[in-house]
N, CA, C and O atoms as a GROMACS GRO file, in nm:
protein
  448
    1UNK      N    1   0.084  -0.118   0.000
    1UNK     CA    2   0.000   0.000   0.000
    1UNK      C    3   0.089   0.124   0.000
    1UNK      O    4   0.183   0.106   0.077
    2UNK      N    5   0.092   0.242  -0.057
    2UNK     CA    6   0.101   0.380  -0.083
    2UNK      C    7   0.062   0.487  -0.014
    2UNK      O    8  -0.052   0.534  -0.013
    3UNK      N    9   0.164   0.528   0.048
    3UNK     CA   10   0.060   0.658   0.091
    3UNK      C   11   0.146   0.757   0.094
    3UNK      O   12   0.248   0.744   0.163
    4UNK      N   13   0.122   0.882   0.015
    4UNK     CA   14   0.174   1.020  -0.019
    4UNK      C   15   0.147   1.113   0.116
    4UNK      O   16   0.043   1.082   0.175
    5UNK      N   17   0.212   1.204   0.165
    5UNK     CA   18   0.156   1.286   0.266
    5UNK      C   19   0.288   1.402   0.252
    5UNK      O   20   0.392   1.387   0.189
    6UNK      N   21   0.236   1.542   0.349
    6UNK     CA   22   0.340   1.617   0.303
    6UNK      C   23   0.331   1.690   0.426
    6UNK      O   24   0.253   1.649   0.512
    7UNK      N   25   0.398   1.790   0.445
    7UNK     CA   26   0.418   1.874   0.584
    7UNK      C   27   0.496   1.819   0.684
    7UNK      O   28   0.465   1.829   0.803
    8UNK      N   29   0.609   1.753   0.640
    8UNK     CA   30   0.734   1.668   0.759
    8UNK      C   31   0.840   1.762   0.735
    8UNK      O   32   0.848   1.828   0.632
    9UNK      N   33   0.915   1.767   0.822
    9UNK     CA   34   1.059   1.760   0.858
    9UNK      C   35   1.080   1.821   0.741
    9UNK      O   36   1.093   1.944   0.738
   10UNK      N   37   1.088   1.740   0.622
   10UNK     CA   38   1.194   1.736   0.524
   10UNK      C   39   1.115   1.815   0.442
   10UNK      O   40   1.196   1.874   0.370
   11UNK      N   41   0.988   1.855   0.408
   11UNK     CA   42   0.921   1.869   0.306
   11UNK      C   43   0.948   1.999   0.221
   11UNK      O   44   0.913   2.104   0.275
   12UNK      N   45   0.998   2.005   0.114
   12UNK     CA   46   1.050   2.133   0.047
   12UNK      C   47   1.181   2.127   0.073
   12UNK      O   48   1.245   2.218   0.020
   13UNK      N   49   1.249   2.042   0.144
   13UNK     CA   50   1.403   2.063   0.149
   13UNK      C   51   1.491   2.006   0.105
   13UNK      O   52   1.608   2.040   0.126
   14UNK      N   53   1.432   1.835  -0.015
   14UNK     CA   54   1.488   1.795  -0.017
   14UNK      C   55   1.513   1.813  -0.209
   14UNK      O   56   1.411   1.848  -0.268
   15UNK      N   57   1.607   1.798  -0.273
   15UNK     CA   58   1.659   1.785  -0.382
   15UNK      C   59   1.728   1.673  -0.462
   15UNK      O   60   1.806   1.595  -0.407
   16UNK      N   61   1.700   1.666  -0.582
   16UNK     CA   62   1.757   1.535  -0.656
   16UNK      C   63   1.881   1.642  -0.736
   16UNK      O   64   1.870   1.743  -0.804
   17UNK      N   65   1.996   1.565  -0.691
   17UNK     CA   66   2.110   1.638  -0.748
   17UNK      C   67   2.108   1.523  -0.931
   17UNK      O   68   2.194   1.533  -1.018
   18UNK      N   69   2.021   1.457  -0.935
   18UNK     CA   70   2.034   1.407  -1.072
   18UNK      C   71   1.948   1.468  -1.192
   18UNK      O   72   1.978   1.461  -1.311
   19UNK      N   73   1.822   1.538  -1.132
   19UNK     CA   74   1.748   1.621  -1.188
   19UNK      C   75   1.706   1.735  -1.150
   19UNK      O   76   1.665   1.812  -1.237
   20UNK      N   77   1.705   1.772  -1.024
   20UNK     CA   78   1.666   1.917  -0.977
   20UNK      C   79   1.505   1.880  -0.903
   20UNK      O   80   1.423   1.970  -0.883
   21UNK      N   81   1.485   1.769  -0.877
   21UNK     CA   82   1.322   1.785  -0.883
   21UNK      C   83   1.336   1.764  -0.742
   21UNK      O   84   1.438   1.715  -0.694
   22UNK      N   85   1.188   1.817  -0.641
   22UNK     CA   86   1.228   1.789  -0.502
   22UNK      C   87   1.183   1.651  -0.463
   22UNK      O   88   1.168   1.573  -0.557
   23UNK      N   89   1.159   1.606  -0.346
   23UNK     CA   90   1.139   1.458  -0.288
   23UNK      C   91   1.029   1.508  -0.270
   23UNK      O   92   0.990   1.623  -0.284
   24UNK      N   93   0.946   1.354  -0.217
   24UNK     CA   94   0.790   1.407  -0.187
   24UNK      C   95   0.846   1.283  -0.085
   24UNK      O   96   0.953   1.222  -0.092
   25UNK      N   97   0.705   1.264   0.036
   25UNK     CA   98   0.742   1.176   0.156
   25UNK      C   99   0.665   1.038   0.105
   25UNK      O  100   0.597   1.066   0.006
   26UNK      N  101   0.656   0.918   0.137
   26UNK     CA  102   0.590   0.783   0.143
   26UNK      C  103   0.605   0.706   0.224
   26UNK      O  104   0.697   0.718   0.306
   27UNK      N  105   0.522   0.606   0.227
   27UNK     CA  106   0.529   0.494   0.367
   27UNK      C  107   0.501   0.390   0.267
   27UNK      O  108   0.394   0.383   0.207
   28UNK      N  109   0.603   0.309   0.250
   28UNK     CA  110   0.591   0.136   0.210
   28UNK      C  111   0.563   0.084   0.282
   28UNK      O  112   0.593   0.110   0.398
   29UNK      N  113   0.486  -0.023   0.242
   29UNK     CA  114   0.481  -0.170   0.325
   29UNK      C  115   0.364  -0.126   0.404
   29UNK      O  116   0.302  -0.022   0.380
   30UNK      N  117   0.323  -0.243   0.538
   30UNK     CA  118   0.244  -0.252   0.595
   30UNK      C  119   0.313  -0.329   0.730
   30UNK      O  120   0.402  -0.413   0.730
   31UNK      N  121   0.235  -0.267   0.851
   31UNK     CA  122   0.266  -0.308   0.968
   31UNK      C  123   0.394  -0.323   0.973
   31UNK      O  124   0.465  -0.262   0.893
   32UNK      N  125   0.450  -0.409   1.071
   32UNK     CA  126   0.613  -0.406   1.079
   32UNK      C  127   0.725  -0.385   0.961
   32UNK      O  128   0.845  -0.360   0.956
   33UNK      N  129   0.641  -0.404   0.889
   33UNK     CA  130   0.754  -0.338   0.736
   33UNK      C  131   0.757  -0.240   0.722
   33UNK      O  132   0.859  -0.189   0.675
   34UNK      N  133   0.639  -0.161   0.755
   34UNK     CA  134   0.619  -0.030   0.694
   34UNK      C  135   0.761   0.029   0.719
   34UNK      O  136   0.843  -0.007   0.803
   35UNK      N  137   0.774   0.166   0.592
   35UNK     CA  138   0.920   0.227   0.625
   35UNK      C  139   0.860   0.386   0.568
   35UNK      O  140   0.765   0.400   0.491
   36UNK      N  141   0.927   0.477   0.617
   36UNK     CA  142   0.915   0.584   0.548
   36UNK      C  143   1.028   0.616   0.508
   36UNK      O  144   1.136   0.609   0.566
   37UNK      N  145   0.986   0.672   0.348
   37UNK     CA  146   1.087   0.711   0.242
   37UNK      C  147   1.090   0.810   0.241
   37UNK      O  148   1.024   0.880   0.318
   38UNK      N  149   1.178   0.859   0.138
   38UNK     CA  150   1.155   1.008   0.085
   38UNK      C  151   1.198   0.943  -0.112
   38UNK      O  152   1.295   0.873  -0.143
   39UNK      N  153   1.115   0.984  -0.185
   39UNK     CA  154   1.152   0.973  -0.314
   39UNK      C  155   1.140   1.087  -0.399
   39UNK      O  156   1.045   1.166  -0.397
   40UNK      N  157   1.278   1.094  -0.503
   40UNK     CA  158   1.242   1.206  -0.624
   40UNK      C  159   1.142   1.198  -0.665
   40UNK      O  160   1.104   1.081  -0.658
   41UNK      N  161   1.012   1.316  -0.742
   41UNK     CA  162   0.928   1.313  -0.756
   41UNK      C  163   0.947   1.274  -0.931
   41UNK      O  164   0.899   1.173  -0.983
   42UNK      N  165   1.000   1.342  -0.979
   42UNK     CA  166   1.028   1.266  -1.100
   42UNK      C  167   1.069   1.129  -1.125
   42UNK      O  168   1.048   1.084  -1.237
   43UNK      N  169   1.127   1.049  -1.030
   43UNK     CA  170   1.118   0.921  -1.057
   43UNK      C  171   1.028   0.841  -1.021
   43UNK      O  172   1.005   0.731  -1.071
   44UNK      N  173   0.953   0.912  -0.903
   44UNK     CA  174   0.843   0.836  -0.900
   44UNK      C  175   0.731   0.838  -0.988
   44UNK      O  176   0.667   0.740  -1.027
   45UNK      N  177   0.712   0.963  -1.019
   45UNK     CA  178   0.593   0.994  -1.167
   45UNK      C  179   0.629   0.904  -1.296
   45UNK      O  180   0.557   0.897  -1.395
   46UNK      N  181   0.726   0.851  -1.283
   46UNK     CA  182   0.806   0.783  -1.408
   46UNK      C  183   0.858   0.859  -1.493
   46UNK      O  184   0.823   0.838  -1.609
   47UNK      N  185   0.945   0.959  -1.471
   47UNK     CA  186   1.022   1.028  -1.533
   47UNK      C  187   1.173   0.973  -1.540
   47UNK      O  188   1.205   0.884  -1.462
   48UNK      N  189   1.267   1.024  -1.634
   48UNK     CA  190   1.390   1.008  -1.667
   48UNK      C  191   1.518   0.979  -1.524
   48UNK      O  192   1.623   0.917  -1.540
   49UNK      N  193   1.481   1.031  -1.415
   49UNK     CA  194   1.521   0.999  -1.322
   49UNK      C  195   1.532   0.882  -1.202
   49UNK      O  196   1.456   0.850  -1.110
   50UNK      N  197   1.696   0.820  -1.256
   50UNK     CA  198   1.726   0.696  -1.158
   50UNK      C  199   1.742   0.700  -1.048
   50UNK      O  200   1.774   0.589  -1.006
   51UNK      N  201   1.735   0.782  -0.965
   51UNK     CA  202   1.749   0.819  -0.796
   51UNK      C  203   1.680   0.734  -0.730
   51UNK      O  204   1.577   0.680  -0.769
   52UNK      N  205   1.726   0.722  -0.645
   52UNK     CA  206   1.634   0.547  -0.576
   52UNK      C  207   1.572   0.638  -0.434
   52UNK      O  208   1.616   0.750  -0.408
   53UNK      N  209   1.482   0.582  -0.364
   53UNK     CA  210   1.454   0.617  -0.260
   53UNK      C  211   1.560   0.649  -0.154
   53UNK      O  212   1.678   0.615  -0.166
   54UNK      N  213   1.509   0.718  -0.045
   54UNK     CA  214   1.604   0.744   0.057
   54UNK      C  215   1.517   0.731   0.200
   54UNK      O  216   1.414   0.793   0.229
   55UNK      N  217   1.597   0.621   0.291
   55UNK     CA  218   1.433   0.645   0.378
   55UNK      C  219   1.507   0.778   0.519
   55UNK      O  220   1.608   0.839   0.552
   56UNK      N  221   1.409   0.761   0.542
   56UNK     CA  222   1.375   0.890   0.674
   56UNK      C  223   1.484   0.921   0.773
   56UNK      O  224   1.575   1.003   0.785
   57UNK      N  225   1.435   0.816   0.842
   57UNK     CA  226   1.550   0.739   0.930
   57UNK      C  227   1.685   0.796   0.910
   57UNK      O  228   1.762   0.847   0.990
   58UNK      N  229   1.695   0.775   0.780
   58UNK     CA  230   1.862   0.730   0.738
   58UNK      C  231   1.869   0.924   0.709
   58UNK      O  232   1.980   0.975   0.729
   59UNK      N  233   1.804   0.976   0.684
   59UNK     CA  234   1.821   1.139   0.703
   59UNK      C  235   1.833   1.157   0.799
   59UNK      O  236   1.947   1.197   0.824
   60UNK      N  237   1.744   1.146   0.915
   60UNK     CA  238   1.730   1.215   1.050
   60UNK      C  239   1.920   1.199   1.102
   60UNK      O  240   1.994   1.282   1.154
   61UNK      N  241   1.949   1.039   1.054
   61UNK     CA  242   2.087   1.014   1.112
   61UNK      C  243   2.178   1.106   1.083
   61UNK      O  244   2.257   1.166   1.156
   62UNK      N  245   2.156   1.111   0.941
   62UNK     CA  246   2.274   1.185   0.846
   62UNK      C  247   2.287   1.356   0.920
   62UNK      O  248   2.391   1.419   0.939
   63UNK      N  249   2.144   1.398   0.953
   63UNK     CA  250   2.133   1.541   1.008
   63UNK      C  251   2.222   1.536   1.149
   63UNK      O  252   2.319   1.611   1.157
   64UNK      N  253   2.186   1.437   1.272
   64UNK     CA  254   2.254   1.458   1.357
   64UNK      C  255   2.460   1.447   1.372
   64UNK      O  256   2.555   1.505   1.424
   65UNK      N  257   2.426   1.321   1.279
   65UNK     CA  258   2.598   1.296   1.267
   65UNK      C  259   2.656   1.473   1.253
   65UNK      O  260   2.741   1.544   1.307
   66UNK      N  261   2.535   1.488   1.129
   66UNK     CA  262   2.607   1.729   1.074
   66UNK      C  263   2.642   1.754   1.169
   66UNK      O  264   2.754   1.780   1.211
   67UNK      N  265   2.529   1.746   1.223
   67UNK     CA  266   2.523   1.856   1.385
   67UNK      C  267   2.619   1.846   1.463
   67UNK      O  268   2.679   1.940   1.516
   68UNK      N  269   2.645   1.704   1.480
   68UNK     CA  270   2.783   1.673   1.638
   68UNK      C  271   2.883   1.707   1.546
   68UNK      O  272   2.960   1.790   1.594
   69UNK      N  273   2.910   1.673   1.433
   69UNK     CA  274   3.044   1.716   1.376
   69UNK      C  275   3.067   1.866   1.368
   69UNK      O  276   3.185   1.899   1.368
   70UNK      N  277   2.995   1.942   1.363
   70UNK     CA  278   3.022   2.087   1.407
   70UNK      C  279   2.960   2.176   1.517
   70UNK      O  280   2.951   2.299   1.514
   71UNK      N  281   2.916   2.083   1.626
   71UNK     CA  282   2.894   2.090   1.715
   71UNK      C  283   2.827   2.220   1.790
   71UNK      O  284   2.861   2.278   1.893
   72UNK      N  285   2.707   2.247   1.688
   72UNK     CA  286   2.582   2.363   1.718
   72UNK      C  287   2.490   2.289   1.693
   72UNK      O  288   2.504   2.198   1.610
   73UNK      N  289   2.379   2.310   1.757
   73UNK     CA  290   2.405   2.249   1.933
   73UNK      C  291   2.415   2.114   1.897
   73UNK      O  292   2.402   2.069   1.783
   74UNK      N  293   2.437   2.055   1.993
   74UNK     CA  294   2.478   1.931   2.044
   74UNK      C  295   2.350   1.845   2.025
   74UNK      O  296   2.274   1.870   2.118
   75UNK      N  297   2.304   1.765   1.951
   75UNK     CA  298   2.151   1.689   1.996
   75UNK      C  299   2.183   1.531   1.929
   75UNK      O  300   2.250   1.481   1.839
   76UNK      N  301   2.088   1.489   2.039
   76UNK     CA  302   2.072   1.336   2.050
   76UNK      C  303   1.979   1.271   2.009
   76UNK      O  304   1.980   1.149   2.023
   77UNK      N  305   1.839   1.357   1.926
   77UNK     CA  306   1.776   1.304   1.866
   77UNK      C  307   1.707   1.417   1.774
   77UNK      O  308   1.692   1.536   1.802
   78UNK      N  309   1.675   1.360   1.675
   78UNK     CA  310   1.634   1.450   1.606
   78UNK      C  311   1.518   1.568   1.580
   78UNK      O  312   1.402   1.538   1.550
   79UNK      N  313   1.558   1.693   1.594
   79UNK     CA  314   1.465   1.811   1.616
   79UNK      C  315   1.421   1.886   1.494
   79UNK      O  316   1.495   1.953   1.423
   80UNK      N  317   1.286   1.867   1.477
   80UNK     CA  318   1.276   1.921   1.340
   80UNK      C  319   1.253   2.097   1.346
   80UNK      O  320   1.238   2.161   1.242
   81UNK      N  321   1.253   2.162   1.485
   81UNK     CA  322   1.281   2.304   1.460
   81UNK      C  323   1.422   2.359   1.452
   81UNK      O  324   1.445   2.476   1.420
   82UNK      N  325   1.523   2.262   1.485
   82UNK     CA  326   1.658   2.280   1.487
   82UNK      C  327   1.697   2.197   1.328
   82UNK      O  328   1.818   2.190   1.306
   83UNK      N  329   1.647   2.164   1.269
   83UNK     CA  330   1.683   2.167   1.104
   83UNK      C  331   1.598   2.248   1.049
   83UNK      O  332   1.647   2.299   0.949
   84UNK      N  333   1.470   2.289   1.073
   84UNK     CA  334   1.419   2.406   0.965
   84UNK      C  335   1.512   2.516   0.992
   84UNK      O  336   1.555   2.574   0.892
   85UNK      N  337   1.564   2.570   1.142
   85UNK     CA  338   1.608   2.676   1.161
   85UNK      C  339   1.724   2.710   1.079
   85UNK      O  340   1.734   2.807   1.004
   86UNK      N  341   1.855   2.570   1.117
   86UNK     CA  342   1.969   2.610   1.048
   86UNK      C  343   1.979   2.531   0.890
   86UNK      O  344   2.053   2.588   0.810
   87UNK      N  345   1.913   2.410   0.846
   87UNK     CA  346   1.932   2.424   0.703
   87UNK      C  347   1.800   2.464   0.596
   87UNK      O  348   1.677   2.463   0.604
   88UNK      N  349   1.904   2.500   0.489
   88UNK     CA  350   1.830   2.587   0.399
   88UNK      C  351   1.772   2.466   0.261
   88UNK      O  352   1.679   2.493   0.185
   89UNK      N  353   1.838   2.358   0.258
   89UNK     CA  354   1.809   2.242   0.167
   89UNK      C  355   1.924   2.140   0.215
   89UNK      O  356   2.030   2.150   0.276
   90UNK      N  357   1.819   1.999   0.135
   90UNK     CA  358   1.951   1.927   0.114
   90UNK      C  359   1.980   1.867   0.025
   90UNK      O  360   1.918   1.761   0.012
   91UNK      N  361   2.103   1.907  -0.101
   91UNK     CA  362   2.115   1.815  -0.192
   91UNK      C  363   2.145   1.652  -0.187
   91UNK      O  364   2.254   1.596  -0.179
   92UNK      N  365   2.007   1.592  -0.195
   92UNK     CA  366   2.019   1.428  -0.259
   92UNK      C  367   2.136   1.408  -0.366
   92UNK      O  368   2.126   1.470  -0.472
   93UNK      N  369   2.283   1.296  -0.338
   93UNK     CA  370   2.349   1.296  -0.422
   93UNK      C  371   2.295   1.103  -0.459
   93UNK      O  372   2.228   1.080  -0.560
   94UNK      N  373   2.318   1.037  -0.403
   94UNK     CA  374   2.206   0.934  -0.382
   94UNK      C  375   2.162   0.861  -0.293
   94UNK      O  376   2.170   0.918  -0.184
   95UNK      N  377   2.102   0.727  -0.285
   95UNK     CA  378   2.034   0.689  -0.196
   95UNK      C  379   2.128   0.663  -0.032
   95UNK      O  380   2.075   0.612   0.067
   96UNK      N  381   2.273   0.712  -0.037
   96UNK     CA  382   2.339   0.687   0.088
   96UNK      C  383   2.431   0.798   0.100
   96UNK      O  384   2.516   0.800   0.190
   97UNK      N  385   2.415   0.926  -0.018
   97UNK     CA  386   2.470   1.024   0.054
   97UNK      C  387   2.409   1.168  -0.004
   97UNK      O  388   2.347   1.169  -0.110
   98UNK      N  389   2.431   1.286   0.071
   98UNK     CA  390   2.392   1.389   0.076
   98UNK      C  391   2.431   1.537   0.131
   98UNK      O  392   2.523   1.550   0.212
   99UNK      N  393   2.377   1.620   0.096
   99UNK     CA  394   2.481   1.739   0.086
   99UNK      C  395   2.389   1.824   0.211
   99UNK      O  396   2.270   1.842   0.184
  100UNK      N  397   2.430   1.865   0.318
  100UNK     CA  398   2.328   1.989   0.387
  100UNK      C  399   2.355   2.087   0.406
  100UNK      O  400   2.423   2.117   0.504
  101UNK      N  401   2.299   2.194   0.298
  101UNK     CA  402   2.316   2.303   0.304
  101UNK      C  403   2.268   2.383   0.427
  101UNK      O  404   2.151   2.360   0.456
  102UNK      N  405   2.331   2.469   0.503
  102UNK     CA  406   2.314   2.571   0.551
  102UNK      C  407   2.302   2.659   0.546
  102UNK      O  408   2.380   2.705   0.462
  103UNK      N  409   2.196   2.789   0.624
  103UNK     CA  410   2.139   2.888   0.601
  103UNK      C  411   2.230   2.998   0.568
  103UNK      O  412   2.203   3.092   0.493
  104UNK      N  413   2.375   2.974   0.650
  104UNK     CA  414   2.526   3.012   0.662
  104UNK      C  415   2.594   3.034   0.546
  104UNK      O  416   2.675   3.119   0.509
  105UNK      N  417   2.524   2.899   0.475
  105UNK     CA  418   2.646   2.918   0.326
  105UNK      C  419   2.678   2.759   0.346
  105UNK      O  420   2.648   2.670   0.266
  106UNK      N  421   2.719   2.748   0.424
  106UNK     CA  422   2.808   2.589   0.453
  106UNK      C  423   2.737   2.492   0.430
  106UNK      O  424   2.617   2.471   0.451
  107UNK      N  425   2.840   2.417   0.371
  107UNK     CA  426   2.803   2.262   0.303
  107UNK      C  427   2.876   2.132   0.312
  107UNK      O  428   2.988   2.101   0.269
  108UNK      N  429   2.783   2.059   0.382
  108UNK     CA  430   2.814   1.925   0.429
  108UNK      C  431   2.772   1.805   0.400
  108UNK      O  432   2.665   1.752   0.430
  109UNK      N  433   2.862   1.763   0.341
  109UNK     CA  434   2.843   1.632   0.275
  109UNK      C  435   2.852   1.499   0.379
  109UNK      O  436   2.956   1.473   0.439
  110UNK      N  437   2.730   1.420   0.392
  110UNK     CA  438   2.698   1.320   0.470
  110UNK      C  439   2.674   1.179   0.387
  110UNK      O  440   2.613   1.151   0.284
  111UNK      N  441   2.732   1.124   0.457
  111UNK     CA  442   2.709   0.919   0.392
  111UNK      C  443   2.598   0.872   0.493
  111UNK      O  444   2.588   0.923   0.605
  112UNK      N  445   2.529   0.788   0.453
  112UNK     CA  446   2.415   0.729   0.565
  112UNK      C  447   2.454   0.621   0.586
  112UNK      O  448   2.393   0.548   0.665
   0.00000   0.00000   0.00000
């Protein structure tokens, strides 16, 4: 089962560095499988774009690892007013790494 929804964390922030198009959010599976993704919207519409999914999870990680590595502020789990505040996007390079831009200018490239 499918299900599209929008207004998270990530929504508007995320980017396909293979086409420019943004992510939209999804939930695969059912009951204990279920997972939430994030997928290019062009590849999911069936457009020209090979970008594979990216799930949630594996962002939220990638954001905190940012955070302790430059150590403003310090957090242990993930805060979604402390990523709207300081990033401005994040370039999707693919499904295990990614770029987070800051409101600053600065850019950090993360592996999941």
């Amino acid at each position: 089962m499918l299900f599209i929804t929008s207004d998270y964390a990530f929504s508007g922030m995320l980017f396909c560095q293979n086409c420019g198009s943004k992510f939209r959010r999804m939930k695969w599976g059912k009951g204990k499988n279920q997972q939430v993704v994030w997928i290019c919207i062009n590849h999911q519409m069936g457009g020209a774009c090979d970008m594979k999914a990216v799930k949630e999870k594996a962002l939220e990680q990638a954001f905190l690892r940012v955070m302790n590595k430059r150590k403003e502020p310090n957090v242990d789990k993930f805060d979604e007013e402390i990523f709207r505040r300081l990033i401005q996007k994040v370039k999707v390079q693919s499904m295990v790494e990614a770029v987070f831009v800051f409101k600053s200018g600065i850019e950090v490239r993360e592996i999941f």
